[in-house]
C-alpha positions as CSV (number, residue, x, y, z in Angstrom):
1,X,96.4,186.2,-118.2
2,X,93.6,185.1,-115.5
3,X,92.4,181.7,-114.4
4,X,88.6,181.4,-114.0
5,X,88.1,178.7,-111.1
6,X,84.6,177.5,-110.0
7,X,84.9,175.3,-107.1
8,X,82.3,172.7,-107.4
9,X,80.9,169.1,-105.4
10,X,80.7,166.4,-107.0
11,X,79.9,162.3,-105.9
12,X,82.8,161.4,-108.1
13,X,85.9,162.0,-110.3
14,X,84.4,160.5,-113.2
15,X,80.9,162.8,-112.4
16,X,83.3,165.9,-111.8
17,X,85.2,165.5,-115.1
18,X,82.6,165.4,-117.7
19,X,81.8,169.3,-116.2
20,X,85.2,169.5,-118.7
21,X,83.2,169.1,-121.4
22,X,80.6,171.9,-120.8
23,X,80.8,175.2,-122.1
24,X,81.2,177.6,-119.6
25,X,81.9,174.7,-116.9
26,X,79.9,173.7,-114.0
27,X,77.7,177.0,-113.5
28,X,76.6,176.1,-117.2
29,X,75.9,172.2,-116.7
30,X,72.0,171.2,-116.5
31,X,72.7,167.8,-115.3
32,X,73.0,166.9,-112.9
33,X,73.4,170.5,-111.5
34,X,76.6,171.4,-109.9
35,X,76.4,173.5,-106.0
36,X,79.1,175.8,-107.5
37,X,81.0,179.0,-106.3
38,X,83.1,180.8,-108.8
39,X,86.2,182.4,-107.0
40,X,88.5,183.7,-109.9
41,X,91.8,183.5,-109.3
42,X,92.1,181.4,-106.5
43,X,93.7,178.5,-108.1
44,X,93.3,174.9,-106.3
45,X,96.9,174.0,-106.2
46,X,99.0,175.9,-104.4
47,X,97.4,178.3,-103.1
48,X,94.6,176.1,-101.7
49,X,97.0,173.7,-100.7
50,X,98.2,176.7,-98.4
51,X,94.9,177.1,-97.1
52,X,95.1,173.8,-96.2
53,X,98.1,173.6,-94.4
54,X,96.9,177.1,-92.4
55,X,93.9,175.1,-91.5
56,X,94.4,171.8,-90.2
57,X,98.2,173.0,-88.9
58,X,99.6,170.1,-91.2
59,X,102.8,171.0,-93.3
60,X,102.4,172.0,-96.9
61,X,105.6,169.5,-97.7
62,X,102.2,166.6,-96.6
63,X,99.5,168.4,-97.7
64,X,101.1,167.8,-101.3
65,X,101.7,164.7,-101.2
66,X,98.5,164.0,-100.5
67,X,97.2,162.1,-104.2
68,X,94.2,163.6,-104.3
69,X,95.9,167.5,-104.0
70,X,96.0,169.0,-107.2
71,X,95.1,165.8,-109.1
72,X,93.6,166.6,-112.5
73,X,90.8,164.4,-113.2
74,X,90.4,165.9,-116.7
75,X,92.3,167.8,-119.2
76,X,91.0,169.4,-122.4
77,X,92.0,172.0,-125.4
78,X,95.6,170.9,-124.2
79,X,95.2,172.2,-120.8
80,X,93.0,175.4,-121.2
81,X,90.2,173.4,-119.7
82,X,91.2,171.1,-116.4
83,X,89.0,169.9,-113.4
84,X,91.2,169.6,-110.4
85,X,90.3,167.2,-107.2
86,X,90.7,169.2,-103.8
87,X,91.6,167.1,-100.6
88,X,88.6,165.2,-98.7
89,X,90.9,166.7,-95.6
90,X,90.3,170.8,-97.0
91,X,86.9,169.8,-97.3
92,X,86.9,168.3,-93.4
93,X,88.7,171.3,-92.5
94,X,86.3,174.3,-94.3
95,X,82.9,172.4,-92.8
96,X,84.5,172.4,-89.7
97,X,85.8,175.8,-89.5
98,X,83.9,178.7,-88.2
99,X,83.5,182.1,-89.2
100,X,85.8,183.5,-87.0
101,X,88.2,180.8,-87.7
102,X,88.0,181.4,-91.4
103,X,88.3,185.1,-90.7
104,X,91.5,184.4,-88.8
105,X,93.0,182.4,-91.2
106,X,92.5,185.1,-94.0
107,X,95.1,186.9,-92.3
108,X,98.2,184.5,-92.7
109,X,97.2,183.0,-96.5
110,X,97.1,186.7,-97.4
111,X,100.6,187.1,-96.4
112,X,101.8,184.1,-98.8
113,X,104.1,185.0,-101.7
114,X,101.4,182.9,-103.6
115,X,99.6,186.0,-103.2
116,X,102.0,188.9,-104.5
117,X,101.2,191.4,-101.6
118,X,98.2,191.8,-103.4
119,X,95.4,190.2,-101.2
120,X,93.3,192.0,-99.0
121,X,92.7,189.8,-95.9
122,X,89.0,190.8,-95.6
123,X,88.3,190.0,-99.3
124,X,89.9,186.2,-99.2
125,X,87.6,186.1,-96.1
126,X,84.8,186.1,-98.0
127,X,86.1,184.0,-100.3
128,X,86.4,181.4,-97.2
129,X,83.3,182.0,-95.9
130,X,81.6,181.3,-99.5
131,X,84.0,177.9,-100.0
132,X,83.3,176.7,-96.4
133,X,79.6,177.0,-97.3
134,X,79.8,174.3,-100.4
135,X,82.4,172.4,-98.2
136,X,79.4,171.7,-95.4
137,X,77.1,171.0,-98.2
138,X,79.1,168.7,-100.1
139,X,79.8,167.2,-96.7
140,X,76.2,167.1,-96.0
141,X,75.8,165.0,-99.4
142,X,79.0,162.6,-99.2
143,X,80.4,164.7,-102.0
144,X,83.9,165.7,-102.6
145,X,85.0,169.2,-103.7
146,X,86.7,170.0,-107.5
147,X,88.0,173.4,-109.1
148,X,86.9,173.8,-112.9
149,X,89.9,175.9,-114.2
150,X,89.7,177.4,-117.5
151,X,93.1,179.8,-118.6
């Protein structure tokens, strides 16, 4: 079974949660119009929480304990539908990072057991180059960044 994750901005949880309530998520909300980038697969917890350890050099063990990692600020159709809060710290760390940085880093998530073995380096790369871009944005707007999961 596959997770669809669009990694969205939002000005708050409350904002961010009703995208729960819309078909199809944030890419299908009209207001108030979500920056969005759909990265299926990519789930927000733990294998962003990774991410975010490789990043800013912190250890996962704090990255989770963090209470905005992983927080669900919805759940709907008894957890088919959730919108999960990402760290204002990831989003510090993708606007700040450059390409080459995120290029880097593509290498050693990759490598996670989160992963499988299946992960091509270059691929996730993209991925991060993509998620950086609404990180800077978001940043640029005093918004904070959110994964609309549907399984």
């Amino acid at each position: 079974m596959g997770i669809l994750c669009d990694y969205f901005s939002a000005p708050t949880d409350e904002t961010a949660a009703a995208v729960a309530d819309v078909l199809g998520g944030p890419r299908a909300a009209s207001e108030p119009g979500f920056d969005v980038v759909e990265l299926k697969g990519l789930e927000p917890t733990v294998q962003l929480g990774t991410l975010e350890a490789l990043l800013t050099g912190v250890d996962y063990d704090v990255v989770t304990r963090n209470p905005r990692q992983g927080k669900a600020v919805a759940i709907h159709n008894d957890g088919e539908v959730l919108v999960i809060s990402l760290t204002d710290e990831l989003r510090a760390a993708l606007a700040a990072a450059s390409e080459s940085r995120l290029r880097e880093v593509a290498a050693p998530w990759s490598e996670t057991e989160e992963f499988w073995g299946q992960a091509e380096p270059s691929i996730l790369a993209e991925a991060l180059i993509e998620l950086a871009g609404l990180a800077r944005r978001a940043a640029t707007r005093g918004e904070r960044l959110y994964c609309w999961v549907c399984v």
